[in-house]
C-alpha positions as CSV (number, residue, x, y, z in Angstrom):
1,X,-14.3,84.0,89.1
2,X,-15.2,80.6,90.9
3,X,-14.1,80.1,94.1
4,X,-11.9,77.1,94.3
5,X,-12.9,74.3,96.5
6,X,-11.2,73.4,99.5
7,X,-9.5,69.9,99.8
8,X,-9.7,70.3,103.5
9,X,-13.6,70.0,103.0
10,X,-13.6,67.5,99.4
11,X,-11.2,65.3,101.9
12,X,-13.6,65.6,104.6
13,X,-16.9,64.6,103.1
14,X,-14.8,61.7,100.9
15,X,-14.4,60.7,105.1
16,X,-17.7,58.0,106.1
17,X,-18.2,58.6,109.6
18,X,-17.8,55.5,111.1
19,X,-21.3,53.6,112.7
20,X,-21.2,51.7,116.4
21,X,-22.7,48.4,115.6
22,X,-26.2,48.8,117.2
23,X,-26.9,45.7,119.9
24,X,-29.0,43.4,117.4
25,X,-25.8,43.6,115.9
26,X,-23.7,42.7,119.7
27,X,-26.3,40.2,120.1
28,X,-26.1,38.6,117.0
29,X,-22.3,38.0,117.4
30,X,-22.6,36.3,120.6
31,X,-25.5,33.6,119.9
32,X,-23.6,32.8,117.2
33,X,-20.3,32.7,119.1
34,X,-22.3,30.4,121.7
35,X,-23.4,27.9,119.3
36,X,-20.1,27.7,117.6
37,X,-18.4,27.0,121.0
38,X,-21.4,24.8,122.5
39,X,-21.4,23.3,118.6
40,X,-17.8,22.4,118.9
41,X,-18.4,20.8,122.0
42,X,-21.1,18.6,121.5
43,X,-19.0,17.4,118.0
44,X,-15.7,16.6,120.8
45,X,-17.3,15.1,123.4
46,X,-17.0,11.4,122.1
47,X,-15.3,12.0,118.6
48,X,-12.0,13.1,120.7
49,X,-12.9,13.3,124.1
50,X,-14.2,10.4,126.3
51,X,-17.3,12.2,127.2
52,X,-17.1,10.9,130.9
53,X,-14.7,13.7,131.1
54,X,-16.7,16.4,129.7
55,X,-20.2,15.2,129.1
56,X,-22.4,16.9,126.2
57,X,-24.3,19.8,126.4
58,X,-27.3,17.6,125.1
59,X,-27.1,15.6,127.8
60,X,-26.4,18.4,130.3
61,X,-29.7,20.4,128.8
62,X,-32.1,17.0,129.6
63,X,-30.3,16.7,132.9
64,X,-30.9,20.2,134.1
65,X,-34.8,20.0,132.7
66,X,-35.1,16.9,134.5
67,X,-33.8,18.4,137.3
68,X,-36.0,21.5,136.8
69,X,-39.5,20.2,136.6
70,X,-39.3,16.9,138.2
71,X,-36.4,17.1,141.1
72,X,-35.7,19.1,144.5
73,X,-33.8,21.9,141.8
74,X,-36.6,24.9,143.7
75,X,-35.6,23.5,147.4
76,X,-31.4,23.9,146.5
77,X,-31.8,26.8,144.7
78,X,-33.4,28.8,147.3
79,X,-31.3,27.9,149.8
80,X,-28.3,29.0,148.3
81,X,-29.5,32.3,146.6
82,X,-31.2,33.0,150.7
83,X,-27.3,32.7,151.5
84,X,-26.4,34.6,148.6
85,X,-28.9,37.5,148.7
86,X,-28.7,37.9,152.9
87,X,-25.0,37.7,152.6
88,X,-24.5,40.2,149.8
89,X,-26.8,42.7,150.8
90,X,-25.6,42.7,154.2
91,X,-22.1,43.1,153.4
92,X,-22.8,45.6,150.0
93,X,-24.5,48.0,152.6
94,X,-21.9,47.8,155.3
95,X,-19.5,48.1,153.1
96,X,-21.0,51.1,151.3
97,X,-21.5,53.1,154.5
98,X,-17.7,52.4,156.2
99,X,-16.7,53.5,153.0
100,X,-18.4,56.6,152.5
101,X,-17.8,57.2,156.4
102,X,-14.0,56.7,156.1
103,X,-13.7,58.7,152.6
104,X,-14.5,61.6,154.9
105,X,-12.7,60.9,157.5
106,X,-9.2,60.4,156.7
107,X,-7.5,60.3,160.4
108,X,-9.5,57.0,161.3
109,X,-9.3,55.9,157.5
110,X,-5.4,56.3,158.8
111,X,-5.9,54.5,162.1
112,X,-8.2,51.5,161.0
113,X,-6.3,50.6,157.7
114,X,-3.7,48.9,158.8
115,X,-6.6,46.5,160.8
116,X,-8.8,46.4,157.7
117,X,-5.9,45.2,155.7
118,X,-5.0,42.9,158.2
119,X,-8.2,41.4,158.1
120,X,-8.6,41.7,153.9
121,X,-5.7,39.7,154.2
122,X,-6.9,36.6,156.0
123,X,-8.1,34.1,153.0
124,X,-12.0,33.8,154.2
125,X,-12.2,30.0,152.4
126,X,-9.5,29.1,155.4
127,X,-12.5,30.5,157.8
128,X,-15.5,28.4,156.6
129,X,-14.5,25.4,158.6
130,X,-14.3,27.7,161.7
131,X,-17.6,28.8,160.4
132,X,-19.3,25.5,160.7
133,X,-17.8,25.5,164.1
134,X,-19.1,28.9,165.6
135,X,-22.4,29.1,163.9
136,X,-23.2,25.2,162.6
137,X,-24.4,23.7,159.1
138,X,-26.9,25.5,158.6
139,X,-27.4,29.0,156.5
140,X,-25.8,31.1,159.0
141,X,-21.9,30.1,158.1
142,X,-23.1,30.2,154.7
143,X,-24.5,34.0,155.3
144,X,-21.3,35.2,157.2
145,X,-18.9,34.0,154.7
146,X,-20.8,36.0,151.3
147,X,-20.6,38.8,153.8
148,X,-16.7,38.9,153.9
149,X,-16.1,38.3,150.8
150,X,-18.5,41.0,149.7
151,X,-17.9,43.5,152.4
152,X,-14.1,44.4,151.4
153,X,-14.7,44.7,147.7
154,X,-17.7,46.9,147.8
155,X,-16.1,49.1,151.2
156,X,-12.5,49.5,149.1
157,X,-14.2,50.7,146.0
158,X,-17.0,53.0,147.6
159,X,-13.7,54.7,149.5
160,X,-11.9,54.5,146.5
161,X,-15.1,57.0,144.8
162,X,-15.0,59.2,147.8
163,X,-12.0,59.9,147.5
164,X,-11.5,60.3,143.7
165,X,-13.4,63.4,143.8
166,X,-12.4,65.8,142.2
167,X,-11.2,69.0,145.2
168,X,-12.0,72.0,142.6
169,X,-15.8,70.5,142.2
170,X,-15.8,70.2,146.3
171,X,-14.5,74.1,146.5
172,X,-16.8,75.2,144.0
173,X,-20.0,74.0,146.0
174,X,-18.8,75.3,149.0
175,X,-17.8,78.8,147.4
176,X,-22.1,78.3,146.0
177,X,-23.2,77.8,149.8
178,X,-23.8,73.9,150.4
179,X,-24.2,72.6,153.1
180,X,-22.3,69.1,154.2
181,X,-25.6,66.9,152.9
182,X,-26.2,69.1,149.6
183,X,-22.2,68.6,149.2
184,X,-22.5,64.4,149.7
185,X,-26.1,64.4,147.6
186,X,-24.8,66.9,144.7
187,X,-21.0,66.1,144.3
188,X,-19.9,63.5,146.5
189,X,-22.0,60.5,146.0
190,X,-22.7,61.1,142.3
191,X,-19.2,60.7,141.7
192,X,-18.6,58.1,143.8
193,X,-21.6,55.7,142.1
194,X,-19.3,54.6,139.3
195,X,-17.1,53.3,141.7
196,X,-19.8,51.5,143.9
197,X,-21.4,50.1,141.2
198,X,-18.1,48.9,139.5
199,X,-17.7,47.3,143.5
200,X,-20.9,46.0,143.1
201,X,-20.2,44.2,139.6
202,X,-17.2,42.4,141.4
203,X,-18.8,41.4,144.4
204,X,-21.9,39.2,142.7
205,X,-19.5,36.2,141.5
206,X,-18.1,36.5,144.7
207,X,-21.1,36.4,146.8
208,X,-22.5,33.2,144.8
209,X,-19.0,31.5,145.3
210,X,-18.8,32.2,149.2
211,X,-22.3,30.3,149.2
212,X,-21.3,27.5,147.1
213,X,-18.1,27.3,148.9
214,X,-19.9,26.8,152.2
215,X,-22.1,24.4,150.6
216,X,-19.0,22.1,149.9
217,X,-17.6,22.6,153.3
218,X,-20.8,21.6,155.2
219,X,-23.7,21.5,154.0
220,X,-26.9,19.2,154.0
221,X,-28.3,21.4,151.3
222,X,-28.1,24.2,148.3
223,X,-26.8,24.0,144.7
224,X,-23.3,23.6,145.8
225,X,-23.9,20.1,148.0
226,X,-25.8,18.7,144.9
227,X,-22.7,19.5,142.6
228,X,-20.4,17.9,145.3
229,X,-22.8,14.8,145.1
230,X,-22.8,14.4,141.5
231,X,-18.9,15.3,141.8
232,X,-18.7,12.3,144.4
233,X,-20.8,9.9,142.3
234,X,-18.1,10.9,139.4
235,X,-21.2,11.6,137.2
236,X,-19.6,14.6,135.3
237,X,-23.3,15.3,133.4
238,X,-25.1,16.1,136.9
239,X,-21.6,18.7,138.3
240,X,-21.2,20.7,134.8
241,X,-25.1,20.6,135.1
242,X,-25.1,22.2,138.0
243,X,-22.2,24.9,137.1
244,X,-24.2,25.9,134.1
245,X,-26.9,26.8,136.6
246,X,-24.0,28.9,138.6
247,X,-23.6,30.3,135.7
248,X,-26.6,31.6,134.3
249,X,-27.3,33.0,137.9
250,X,-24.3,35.0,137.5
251,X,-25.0,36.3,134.0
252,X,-28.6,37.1,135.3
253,X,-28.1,38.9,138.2
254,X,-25.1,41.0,136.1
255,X,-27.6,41.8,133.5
256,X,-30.1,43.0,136.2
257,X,-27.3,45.4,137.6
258,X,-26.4,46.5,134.4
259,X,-30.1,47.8,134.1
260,X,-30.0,49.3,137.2
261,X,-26.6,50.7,136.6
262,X,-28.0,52.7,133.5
263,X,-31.0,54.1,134.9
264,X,-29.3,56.0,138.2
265,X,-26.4,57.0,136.1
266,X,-28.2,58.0,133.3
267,X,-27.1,61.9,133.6
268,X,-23.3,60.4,132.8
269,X,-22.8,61.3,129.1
270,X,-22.9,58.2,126.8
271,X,-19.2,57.2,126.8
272,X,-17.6,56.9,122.6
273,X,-14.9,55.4,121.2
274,X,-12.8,55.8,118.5
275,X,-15.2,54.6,116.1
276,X,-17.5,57.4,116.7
277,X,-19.5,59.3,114.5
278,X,-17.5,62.4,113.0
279,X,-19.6,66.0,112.7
C-alpha cells in the first residue's frame, strides 16, 4: 500500500518563504522617494508657492556649490563641527562613565537623582546667554552647551543598560568565579552597549543643534551665524542652503555610527521579523 501524503507537509511546501528585501532594494526605494519629494518641490516652488518662501532645490544646489568651492564654507564649517565634536565627546564620555559608575552603585544613584533631575530639568537653550556671559563669544559657550545637552542623554541611557541586566546572567558568572572586571567586561558592559549606543544615536542631532544654537545666540562665526545672516537678509535660498548642510552632517555622522554600531556588536544575533525566512 502507498503511504498517503500528509497535508501538514503538501500545505507546507505550497507555503513560499517570504524574502527580506536585500539593501539595493532599501536603497532603491529611498533615491526614488528623494527625487519624488525634491521633484515635487522644485515643480511648487513658483507654480503654487512664491519661491521667496521656499526657494528651489536648483537654486539651493548652485548656492551651496558656490558656497563650497568659492566662499568661507571650510572656515564655518570647522568651527562649528570643533564645537560639536569637543562638546560631544566630552559629554558622551562623562556621561558614559557616571553612568556606568551609578548603575553600580545604587545608594548614590539614590542620593544624586533627585540633583541630576533637577539639573536635566533646567532648559540648557535658557543658559546660552549666561554662557556668552561666563565664558564669552567664542567656542567655549559653544563647547559647554553640546556638552549638556549630550551629557544627560548618553549618562540616562548607559544607567539605563547597567541596570537592565539581566540578575540570573550576573549570578551565573559569579557562581563560574569572575571577578568584578571579568563581570563588567563579560556581562555588564556587553549588555549595556545597546543602550549606549541607542544614547549615542540621540545625542548627535543634539550636539549639532547645541552648536548651531550658540551660533545664533553669539557668535562671530560657524554654520549657524551664516544661516542667521542669510535669515536676516530674508534670502530664503542661502538659510534652507545652509540647513541642507545641517542636514547632511547629521545623516553622515548617523551613518558612520551605524557602521560602528555593527562592527562591536556584531556577536548580537541578526534581529528578524515577521517576514522571515521559514525552515
Amino acid at each position: 500500500m502507498k503511504a498517503k501524503k500528509s497535508p501538514m507537509k503538501s500545505t507546507a511546501a505550497s507555503v513560499k518563504p517570504k524574502r527580506f528585501r536585500s539593501k539595493r532594494d532599501v536603497l532603491i526605494c529611498q533615491i526614488a522617494l528623494s527625487v519624488i519629494l525634491i521633484g515635487a518641490w522644485q515643480f511648487a516652488s513658483g507654480t503654487l508657492i512664491d519661491p521667496f518662501w521656499i526657494s528651489r532645490p536648483s537654486d539651493i544646489i548652485v548656492y551651496i556649490g558656490n558656497w563650497i568651492f568659492a566662499g568661507d564654507f571650510v572656515f564655518h564649517f570647522g568651527f562649528t563641527m570643533a564645537a560639536t565634536f569637543i562638546g560631544f565627546i566630552t559629554g558622551a564620555v562623562s556621561g558614559f562613565f557616571l553612568g556606568l559608575l551609578l548603575g553600580r552603585a545604587e545608594f548614590w544613584a539614590k542620593v544624586l537623582d533627585p540633583f541630576l533631575v533637577a539639573i536635566n530639568g533646567i532648559p540648557r537653550v535658557a543658559l546660552a546667554p549666561l554662557f556668552v556671559v561666563w565664558f564669552g563669544i567664542g567656542l567655549l559657550p559653544k563647547i559647554v552647551l553640546v556638552f549638556t545637552l549630550v551629557f544627560f542623554v548618553i549618562f540616562y541611557n548607559t544607567y539605563s543598560g547597567v541596570k537592565s541586566v539581566d540578575r540570573n546572567y550576573i549570578d551565573l558568572a559569579w557562581v563560574m568565579g569572575a571577578d568584578d572586571s571579568v563581570l563588567f567586561r563579560k556581562v555588564i558592559l556587553p549588555a549595556a552597549m545597546p543602550y549606549i549606543f541607542l544614547g549615542i544615536k540621540l545625542s548627535i542631532p543634539y550636539a549639532l543643534i547645541g552648536a548651531i544654537i550658540g551660533e545664533f545666540v553669539a557668535s562671530s562665526a560657524g554654520l549657524g551665524w551664516k544661516i542667521q545672516v542669510e535669515t536676516s537678509l530674508y534670502n530664503t535660498t542661502g538659510t534652507m542652503g545652509g540647513l541642507v548642510i545641517l542636514m547632511v552632517i547629521v545623516m553622515l555622522m548617523n551613518w558612520a555610527l551605524e557602521r560602528l554600531e555593527q562592527k562591536i556588536l556584531s556577536w548580537r544575533p541578526q534581529q528578524r521579523s515577521a517576514g522571515a525566512d521559514i525552515a
